[in-house]
C-alpha positions as CSV (number, residue, x, y, z in Angstrom):
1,X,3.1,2.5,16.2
2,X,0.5,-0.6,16.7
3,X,-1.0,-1.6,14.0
4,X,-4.4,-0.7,15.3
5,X,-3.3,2.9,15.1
6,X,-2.5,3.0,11.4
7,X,-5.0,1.3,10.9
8,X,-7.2,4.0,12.5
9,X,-5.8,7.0,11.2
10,X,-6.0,5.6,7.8
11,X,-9.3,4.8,8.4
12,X,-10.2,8.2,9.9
13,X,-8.1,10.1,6.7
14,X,-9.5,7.6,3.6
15,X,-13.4,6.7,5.1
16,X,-15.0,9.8,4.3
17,X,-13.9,9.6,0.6
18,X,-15.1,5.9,0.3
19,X,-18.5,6.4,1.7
20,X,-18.9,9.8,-0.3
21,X,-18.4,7.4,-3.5
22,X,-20.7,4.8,-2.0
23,X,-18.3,2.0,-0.1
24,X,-18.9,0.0,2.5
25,X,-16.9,-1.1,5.1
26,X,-15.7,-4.7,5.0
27,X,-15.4,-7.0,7.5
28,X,-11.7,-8.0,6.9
29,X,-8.8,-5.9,7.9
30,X,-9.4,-2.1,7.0
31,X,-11.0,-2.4,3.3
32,X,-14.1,-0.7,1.5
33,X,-16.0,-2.4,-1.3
34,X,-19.0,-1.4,-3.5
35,X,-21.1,-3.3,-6.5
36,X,-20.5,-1.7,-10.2
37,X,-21.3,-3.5,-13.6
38,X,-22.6,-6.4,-11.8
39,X,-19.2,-7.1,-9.9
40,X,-17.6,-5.7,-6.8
41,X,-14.3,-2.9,-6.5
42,X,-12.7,-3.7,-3.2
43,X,-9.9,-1.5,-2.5
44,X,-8.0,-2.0,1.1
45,X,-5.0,-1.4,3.8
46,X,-2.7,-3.7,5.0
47,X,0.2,-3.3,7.3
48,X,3.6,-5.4,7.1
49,X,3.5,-8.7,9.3
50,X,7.1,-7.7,10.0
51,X,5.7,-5.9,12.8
52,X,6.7,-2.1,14.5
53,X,10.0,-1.6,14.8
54,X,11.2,1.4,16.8
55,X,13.9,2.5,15.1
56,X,12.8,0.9,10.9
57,X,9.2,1.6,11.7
58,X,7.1,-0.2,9.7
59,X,5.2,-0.3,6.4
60,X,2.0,-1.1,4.6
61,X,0.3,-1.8,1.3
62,X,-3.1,-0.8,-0.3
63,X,-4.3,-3.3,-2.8
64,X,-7.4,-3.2,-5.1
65,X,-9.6,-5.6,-6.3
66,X,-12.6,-6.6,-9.3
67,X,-14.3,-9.4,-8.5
68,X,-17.7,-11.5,-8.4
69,X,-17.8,-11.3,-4.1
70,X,-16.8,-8.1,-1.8
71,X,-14.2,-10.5,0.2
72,X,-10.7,-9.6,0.2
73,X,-8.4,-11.5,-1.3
74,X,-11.6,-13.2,-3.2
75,X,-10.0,-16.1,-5.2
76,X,-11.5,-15.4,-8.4
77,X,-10.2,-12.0,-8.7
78,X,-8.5,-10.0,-10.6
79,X,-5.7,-8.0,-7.8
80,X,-3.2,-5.0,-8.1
81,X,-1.1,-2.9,-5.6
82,X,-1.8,0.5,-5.7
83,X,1.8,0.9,-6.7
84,X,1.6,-0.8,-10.1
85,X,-1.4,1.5,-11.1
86,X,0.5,4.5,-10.9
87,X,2.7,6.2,-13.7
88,X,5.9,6.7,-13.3
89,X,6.2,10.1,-12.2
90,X,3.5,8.8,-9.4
91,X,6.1,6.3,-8.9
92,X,8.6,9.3,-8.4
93,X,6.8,10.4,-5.8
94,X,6.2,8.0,-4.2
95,X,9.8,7.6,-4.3
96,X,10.8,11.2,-3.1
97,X,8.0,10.3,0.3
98,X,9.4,7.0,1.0
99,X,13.1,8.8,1.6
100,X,12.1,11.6,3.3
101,X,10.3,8.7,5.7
102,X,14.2,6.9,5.9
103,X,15.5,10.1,6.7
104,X,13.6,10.6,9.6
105,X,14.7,7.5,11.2
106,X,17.0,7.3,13.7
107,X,19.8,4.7,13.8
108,X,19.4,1.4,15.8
109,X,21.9,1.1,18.3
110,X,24.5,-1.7,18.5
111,X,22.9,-3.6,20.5
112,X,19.5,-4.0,18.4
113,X,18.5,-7.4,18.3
114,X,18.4,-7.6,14.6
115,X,22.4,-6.8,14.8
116,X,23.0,-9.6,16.3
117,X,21.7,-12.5,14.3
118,X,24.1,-12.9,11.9
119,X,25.7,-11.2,9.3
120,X,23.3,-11.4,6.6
121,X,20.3,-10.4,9.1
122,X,22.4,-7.4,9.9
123,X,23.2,-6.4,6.2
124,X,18.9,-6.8,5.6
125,X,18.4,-4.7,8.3
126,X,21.1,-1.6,7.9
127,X,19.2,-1.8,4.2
128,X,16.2,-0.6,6.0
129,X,18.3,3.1,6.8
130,X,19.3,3.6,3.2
131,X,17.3,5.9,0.9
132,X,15.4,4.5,-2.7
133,X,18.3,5.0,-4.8
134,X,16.7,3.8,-8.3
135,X,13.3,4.7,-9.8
136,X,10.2,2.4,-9.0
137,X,9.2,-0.1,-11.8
138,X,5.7,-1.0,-13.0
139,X,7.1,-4.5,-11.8
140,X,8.1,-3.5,-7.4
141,X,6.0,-4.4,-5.1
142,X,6.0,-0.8,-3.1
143,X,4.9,-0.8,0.9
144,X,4.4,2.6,2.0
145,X,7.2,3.0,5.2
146,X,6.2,5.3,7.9
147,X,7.8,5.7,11.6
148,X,5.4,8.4,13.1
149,X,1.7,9.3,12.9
150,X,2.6,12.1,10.7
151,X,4.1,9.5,7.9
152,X,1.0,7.6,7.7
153,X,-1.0,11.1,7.4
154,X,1.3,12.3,4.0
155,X,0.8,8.8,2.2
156,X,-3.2,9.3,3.3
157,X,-3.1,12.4,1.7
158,X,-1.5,10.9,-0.9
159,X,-3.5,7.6,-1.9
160,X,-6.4,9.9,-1.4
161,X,-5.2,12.0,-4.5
162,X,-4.9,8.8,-6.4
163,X,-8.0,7.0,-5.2
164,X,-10.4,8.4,-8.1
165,X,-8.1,7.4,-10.6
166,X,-7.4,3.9,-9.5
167,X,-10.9,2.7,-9.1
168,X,-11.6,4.1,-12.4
169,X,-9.4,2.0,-13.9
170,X,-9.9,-0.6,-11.8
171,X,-13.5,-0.8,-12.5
172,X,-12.9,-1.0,-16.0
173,X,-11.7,-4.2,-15.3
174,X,-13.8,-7.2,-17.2
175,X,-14.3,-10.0,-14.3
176,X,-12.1,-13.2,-15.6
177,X,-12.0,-15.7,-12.4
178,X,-8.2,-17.1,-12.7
179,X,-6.7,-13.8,-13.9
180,X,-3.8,-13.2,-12.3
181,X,-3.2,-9.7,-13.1
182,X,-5.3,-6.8,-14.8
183,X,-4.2,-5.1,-18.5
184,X,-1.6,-2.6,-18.0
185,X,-3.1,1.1,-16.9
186,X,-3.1,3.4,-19.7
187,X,0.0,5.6,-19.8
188,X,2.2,2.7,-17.9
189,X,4.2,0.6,-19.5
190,X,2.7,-3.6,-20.1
């Protein structure tokens, strides 16, 4: 899948809910922001640089932000990954939909280019077949794999359950330009 096509089905599955709560589209990649307590909730979808692969598929990230602009990636922000706002039985799940994407995939043949690089390329890439075997921390940075149309529809479906939650919390966020990362989400460990 391009990249222009997750990026559309996301945008298709997650719009309606962010213009029902009164987002706007940003100009940058696919993202939404709207003013609240006199700062700006930006909450947005990026896919992996890495690129489609036709056989490891691809993955991609949603990231929220509180801060004094509505850019992404605003420098005096305060940033999280949607996976560090969840608790860990969201984490689970998460989890339990990221290997049911791996088992989906079909093996790269021999030939792949990746095999051929060198032994340590191949050993990164064969890691890209094998299932989640330990829980999700507060502390991984999770990317959301998908390999068909109908991956990046579930974890729509998904995020969407999670949206009103997140932005809550993400909202309740005091604006500190120079804060690296927000207080911990109730119910998650610090």
């Amino acid at each position: 899948m391009k990249s222009t096509e997750v990026y559309s089905l996301l945008r298709s599955e997650l719009a309606p809910w962010f213009k029902s709560e009164g987002f706007k589209r940003t100009k940058e990649l696919l993202g939404w922001s709207r003013p609240s307590g006199g700062a700006y909730t930006v909450v947005w979808c990026q896919v992996s640089r890495d690129g489609w692969d036709p056989f490891a598929g691809s993955r991609f990230v949603v990231e929220f932000q509180r801060s004094a602009d509505s850019h992404l990636g605003s420098f005096h922000a305060t940033r999280e990954r949607l996976g560090k706002l969840l608790s860990q039985e969201e984490r689970e799940e998460v989890r339990r939909i990221q290997n049911s994407v791996i088992a989906e995939l079909r093996p790269a043949p021999a030939t792949h280019p990746w095999l051929q690089i060198s032994p340590e390329v191949t050993a990164w890439y064969l890691k890209e077949f094998k299932p989640v075997s330990e829980p999700y921390s507060e502390r991984d940075d999770i990317w959301f794999r998908y390999a068909s149309p109908e991956h990046v529809s579930n974890w729509a479906k998904f995020i969407l359950e999670k949206l009103p939650k997140c932005v809550d919390f993400v909202e309740s966020w005091p604006i500190q330009p120079g804060t690296p990362t927000p207080p911990a989400l109730p119910g998650t460990a610090p």
